[in-house]
C-alpha positions in Angstrom: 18.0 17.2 -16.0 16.0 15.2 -18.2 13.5 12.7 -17.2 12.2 9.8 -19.3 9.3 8.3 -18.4 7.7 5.1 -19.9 4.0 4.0 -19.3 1.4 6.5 -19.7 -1.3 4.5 -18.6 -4.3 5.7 -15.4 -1.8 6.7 -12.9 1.3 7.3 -15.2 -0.2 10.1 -17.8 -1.2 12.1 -14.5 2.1 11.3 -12.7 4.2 12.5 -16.0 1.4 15.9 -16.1 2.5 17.0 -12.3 6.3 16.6 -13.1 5.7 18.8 -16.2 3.8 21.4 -14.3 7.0 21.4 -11.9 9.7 22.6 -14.7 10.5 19.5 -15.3 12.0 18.3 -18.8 10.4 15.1 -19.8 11.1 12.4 -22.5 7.6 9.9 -23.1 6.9 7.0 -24.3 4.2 4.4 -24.7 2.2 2.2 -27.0 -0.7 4.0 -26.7 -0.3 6.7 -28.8 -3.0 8.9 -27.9 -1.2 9.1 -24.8 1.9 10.2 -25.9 0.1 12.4 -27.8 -1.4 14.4 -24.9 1.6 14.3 -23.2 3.6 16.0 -26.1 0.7 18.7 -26.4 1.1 19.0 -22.9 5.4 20.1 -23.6 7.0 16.5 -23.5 9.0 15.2 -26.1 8.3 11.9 -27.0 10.8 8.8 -28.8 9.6 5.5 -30.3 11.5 2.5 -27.7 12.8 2.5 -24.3 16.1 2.1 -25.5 15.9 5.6 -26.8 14.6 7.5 -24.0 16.9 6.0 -21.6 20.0 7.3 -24.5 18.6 10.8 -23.7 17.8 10.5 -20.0 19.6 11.2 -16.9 16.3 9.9 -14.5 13.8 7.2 -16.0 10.9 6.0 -14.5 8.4 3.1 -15.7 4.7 3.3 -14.6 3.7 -0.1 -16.3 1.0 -2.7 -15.2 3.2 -5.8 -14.2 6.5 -7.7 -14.1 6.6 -8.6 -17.8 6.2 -5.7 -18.8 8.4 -4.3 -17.0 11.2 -7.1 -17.6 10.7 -6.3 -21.6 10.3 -2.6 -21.1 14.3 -2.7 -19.3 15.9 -5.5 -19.7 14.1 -6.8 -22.9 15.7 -5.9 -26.8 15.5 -2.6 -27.4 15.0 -2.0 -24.0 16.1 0.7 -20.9 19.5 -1.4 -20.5 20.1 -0.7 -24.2 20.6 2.8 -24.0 21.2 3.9 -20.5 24.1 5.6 -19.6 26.6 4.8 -16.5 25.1 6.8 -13.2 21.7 6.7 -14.8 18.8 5.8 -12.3 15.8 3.9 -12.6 12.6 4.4 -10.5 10.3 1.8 -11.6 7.4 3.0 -10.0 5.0 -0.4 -11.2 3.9 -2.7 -8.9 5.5 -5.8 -9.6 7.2 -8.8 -7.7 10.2 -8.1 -5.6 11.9 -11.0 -6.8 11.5 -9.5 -10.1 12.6 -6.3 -9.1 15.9 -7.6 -7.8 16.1 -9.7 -10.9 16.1 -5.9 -13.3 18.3 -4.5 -10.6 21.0 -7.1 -11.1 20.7 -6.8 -14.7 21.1 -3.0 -14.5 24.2 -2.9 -12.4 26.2 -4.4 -15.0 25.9 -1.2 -16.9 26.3 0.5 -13.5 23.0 2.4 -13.3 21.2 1.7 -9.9 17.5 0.8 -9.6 15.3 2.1 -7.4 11.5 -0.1 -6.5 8.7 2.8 -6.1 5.4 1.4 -6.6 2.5 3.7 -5.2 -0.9 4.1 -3.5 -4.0 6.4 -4.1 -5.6 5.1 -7.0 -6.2 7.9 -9.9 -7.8 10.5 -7.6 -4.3 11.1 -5.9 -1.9 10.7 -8.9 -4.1 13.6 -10.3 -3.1 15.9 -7.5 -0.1 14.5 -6.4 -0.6 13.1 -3.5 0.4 9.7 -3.7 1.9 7.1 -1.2 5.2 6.4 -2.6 6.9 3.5 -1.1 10.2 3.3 -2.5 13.0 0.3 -1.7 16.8 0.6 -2.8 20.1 2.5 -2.6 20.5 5.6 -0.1 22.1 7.3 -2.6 20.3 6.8 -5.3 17.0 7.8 -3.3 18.9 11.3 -2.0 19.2 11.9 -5.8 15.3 11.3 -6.7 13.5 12.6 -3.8 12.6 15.4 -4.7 11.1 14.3 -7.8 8.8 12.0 -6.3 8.0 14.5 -4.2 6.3 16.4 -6.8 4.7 13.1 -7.4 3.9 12.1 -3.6 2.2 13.1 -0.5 4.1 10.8 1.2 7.7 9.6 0.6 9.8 7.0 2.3 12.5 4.8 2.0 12.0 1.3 3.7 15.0 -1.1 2.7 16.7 -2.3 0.0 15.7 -3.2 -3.4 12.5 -5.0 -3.8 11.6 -3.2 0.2 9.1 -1.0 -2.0 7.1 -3.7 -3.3 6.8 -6.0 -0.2 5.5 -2.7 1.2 2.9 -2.8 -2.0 2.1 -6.1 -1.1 1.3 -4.9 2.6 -0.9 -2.5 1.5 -2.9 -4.3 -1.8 -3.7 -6.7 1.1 -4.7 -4.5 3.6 -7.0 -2.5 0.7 -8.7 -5.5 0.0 -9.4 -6.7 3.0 -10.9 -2.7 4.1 -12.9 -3.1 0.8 -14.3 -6.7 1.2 -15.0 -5.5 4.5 -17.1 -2.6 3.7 -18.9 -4.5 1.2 -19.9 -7.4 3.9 -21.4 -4.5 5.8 -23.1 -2.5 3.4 -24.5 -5.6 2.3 -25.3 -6.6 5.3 -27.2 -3.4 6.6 -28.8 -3.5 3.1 -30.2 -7.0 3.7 -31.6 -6.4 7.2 -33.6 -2.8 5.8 -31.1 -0.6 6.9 -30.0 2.3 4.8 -26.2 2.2 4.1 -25.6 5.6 3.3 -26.8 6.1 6.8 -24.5 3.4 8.2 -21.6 4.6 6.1 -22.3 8.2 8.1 -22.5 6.6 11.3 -19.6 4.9 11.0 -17.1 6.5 9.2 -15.6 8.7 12.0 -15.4 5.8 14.6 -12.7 2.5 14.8 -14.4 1.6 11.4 -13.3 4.4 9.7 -10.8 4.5 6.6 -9.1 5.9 4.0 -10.7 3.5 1.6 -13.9 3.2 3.5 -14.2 7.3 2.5 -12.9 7.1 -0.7 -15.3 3.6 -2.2 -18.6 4.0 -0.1 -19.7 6.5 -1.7 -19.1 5.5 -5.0 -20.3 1.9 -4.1 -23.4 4.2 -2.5 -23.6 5.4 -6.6 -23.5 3.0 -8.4 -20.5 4.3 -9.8 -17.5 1.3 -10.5 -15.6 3.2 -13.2 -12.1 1.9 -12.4 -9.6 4.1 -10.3 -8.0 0.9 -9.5 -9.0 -2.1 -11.4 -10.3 -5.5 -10.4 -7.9 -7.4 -12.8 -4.9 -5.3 -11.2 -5.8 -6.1 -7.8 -5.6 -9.5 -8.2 -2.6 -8.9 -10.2 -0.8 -7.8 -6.8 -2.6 -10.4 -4.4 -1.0 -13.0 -6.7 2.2 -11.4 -6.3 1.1 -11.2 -2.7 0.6 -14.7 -2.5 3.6 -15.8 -4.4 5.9 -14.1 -1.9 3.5 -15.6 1.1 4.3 -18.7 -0.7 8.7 -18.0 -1.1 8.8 -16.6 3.0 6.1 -19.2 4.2 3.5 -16.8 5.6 -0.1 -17.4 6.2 -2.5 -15.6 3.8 -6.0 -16.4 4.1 -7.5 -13.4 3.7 -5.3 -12.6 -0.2 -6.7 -16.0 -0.9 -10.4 -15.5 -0.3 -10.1 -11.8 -1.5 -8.7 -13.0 -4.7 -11.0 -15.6 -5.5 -14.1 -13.2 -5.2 -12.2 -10.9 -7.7 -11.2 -13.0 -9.6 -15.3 -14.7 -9.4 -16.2 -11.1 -10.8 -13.4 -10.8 -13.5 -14.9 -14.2 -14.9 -18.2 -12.3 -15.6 -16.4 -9.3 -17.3 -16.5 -7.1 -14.3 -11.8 -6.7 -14.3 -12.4 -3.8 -15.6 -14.8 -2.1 -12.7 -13.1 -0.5 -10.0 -12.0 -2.8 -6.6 -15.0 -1.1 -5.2 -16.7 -3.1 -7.5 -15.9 -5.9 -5.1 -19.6 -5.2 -3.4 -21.2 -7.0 -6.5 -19.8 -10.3 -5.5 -21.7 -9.7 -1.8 -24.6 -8.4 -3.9 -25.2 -11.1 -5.8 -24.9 -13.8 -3.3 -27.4 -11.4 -0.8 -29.5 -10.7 -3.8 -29.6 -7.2 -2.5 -28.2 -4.0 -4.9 -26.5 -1.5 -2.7 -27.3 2.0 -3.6 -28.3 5.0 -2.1 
């Protein structure tokens, strides 16, 4: 089996590393190519367009960073539809609109290779060691045949609906992240403000009601200083709009995307996209006047 896999960006280039590791046979490509690069020193064979990794593939997956992209990457000239043969799958494991998602799935069942939507939660930390949340939406069938390969990928696994399931899932969980992290930062600011040391708050805190994933994961880099990106600003508000677009389609409330997004996208307007969604806490500390560190 051959695997192609296009978008060797953060979370891709480590994805594609822990499929290698696993004996599998992979096929690269991106425009970076000091990525591809790596990859090939690493045993991957790499091709120059989509098109031509989807010729030689029997599984593709796209890591890229948002629905034009991935709209060119498959369905654009010279793209995945090009080249793929009949009973190929696609796991596009971006996260991207669902709408979109249904829109590449249509396009890719007239050459009758199924899609499946994967997008996935961790951050770099957990595409390093595999242990990502992959939430994946589309056929049963399709899914039996790619399990195990997002497996090697994934801590987690699971199929919750149809295509487009896996990025309403996303959606769920971008917002629920944001909100954790805009939550911790009100605190920590807040403790901070009032002469109270955070680190000693995080402490306190951390193993009661309060306690998170992300609260363990960005305190103590927030506690550091540190806001070298895992997870980028300007990507986070990528999936809140998308977020707030399909609020918009199903007519659902979202008040807390909306105030999340506007504070990102506050920092992004002072050349902070780059910092990690940690990096959130500056928008706190510069209304508090108050820096956060430990």
């Amino acid at each position: 089996m051959i695997i192609g896999f296009i978008g060797l960006g953060i979370m891709g280039k480590p994805m594609a590393k822990n499929l290698i590791n696993a004996g599998y046979s992979l096929t690269v490509n991106d425009l970076n190519q000091n990525s591809v690069d790596e990859l090939v020193s690493f045993g991957a064979n790499a091709l120059s367009t989509p098109k031509e990794v989807a010729a030689v593939s029997d599984i593709i997956i796209t890591m890229l960073p948002n629905s034009p992209h991935v709209k060119e990457v498959v369905i654009g000239k010279g793209g995945v539809v090009e080249g793929a043969k009949p009973n190929t799958i696609l796991v596009d494991m971006s996260s991207i609109s669902p709408i979109v998602s249904r829109e590449i799935s249509a396009e890719l069942s007239k050459k009758q290779v199924s899609m499946l939507d994967a997008p996935v939660s961790g951050g770099e930390p957990k595409a390093i060691d595999g242990s990502l949340a992959i939430m994946v939406g589309g056929p049963e069938d399709a899914f039996a045949k790619v399990e195990a390969i997002l497996q090697v990928m994934g801590g987690s696994v699971t199929l919750v609906g149809d295509i487009g399931s896996g990025n309403i899932t996303k959606l769920a969980n971008q917002i629920m992240v944001a909100s954790n992290i805009a939550g911790m930062s009100e605190a920590l600011v807040l403790a901070t403000k009032a002469n109270v040391d955070p680190e000693k708050v995080f402490k306190a805190i951390r193993g009661g009601l309060a306690g998170s994933t992300v609260l363990d994961a960005k305190a103590p880099l927030v506690l550091a200083g540190n806001f070298k990106p895992g997870f980028r600003i300007d990507l986070h508000i990528k999936d809140l709009q998308n977020a707030l677009d399909t609020s918009n389609s199903v007519g659902t409330p979202s008040p807390i995307s909306e105030a999340a997004i506007e504070m990102m996208k506050s920092l992004s307007s002072e050349g902070k996209g780059s910092d990690d969604h940690g990096g959130l806490i500056q928008w706190y500390e510069k209304l508090a006047n108050v820096e956060v560190r430990s």
